[in-house]
Kinemage of the C-alpha trace (Angstrom):
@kinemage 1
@onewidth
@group {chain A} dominant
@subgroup {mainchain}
@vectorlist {calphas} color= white
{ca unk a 1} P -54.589 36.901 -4.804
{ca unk a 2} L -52.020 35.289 -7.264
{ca unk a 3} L -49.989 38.142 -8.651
{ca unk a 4} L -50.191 36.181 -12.176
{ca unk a 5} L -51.149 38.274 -15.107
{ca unk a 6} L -52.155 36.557 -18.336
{ca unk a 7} L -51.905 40.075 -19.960
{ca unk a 8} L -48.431 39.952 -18.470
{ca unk a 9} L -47.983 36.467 -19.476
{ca unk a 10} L -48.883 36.544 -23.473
{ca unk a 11} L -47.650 40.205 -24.133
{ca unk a 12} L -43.999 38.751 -22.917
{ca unk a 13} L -44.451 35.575 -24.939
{ca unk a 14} L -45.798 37.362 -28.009
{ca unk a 15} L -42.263 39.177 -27.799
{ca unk a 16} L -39.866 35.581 -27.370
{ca unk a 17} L -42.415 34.416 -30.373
{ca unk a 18} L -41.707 37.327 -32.234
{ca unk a 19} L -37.673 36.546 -32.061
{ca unk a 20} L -38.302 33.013 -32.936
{ca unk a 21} L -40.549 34.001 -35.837
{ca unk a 22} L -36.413 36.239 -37.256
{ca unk a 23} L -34.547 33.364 -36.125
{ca unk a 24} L -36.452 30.356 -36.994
{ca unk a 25} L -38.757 31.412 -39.767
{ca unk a 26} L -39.591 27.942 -41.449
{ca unk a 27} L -40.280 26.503 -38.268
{ca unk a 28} L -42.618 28.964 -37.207
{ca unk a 29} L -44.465 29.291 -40.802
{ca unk a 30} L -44.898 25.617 -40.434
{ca unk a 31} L -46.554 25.925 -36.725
{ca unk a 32} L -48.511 28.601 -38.433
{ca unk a 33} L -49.661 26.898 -41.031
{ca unk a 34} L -50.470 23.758 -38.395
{ca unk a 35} L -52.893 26.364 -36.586
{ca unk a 36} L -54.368 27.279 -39.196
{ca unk a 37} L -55.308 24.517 -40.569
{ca unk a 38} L -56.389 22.640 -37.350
{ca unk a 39} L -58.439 26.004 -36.105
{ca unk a 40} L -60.424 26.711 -39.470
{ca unk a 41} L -64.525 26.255 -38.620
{ca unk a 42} L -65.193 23.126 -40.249
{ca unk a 43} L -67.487 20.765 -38.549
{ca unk a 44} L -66.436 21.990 -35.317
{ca unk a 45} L -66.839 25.475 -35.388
{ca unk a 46} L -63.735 28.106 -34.590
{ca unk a 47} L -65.265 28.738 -31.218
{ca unk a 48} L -65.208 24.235 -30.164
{ca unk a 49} L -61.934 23.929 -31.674
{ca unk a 50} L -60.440 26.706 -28.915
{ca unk a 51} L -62.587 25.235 -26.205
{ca unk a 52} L -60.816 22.301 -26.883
{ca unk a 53} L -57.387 23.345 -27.529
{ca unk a 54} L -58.051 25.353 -23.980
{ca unk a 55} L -58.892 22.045 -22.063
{ca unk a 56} L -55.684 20.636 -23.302
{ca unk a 57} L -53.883 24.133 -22.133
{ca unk a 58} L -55.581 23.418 -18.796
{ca unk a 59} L -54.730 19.645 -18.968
{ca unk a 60} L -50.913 20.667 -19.389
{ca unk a 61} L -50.846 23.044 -16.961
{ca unk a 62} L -49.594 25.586 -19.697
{ca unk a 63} L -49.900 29.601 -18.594
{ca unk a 64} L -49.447 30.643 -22.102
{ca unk a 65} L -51.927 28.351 -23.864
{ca unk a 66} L -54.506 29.042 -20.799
{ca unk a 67} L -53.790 32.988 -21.705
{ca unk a 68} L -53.861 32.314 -25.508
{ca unk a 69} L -56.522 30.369 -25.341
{ca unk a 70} L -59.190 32.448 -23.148
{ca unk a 71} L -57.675 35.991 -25.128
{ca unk a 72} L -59.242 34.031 -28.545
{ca unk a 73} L -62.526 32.662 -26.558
{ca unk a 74} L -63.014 36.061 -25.799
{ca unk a 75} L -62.409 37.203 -29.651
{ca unk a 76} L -65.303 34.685 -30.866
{ca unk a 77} L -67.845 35.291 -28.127
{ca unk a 78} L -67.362 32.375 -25.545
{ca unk a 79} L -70.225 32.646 -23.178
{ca unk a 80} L -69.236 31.964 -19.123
{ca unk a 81} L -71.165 28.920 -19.375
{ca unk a 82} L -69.580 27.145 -21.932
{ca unk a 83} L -66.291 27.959 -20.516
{ca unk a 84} L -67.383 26.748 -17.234
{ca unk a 85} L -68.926 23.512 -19.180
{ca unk a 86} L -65.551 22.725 -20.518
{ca unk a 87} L -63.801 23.540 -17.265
{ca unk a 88} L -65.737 21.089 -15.821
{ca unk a 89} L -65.153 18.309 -18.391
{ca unk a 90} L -61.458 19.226 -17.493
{ca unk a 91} L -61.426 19.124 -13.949
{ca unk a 92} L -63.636 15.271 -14.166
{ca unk a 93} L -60.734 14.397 -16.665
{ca unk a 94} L -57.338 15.301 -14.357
{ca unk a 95} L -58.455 15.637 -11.117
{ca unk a 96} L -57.090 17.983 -8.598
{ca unk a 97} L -53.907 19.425 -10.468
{ca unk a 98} L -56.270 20.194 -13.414
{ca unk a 99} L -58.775 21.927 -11.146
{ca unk a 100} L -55.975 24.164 -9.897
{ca unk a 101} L -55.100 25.318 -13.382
{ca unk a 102} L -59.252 25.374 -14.538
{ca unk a 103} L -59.222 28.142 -11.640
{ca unk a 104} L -56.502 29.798 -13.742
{ca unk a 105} L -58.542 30.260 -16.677
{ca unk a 106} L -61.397 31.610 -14.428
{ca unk a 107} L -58.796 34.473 -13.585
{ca unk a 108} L -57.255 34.980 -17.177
{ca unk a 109} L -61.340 35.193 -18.691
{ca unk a 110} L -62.169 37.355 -15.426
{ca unk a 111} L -58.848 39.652 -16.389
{ca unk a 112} L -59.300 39.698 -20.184
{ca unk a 113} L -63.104 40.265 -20.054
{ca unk a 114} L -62.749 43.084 -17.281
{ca unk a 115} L -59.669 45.011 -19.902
{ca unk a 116} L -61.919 44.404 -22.841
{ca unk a 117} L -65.195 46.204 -20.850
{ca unk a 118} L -62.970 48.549 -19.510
């Protein structure tokens, strides 16, 4: 078992964000603002806009987007199947090195869904 926690993982980068957000404040307002404009339900709904924004997590091999990503999933109700679904679309998309990191958001839903029941 990988000794990888994505609790571990965004709790320690929602601390470095939280020093960026003092020492670079107009940079992070404008991420912010970026976010929140490209994540706002529109005619993709909140929850397709983070299954997509996962798949690109997974696609980049990013821990912290993966642990983001799955955390806010979570938030709006993703159902294992549509997780899966979009796993899969990732996997068909990047091949092998994707699949490894598809397998990483199995474990960061598995953690986060087992702390939230829990």
């Amino acid at each position: 078992m990988s000794s990888k926690s994505f609790g571990t993982i965004t709790g320690d980068l929602s601390k470095a964000l939280g020093v960026l957000r003092k020492e670079i404040p107009d940079t992070m307002q404008g991420f912010s603002a970026l976010h929140n404009g490209a994540m706002k339900a529109g005619v993709l709904s909140e929850l397709d806009k983070e299954l997509l924004a996962l798949a690109i997590g997974v696609s980049s091999r990013c821990d912290g987007c993966i642990g983001f990503h799955v955390k806010a999933l979570i938030r709006l109700g993703v159902t294992r199947e549509q997780l899966m679904e979009t796993l899969a679309v990732c996997v068909y998309m990047g091949g092998g090195p994707t699949l490894m990191y598809a397998a990483e958001a199995v474990r960061a839903y598995e953690e986060f869904t087992a702390a939230k029941a829990g």
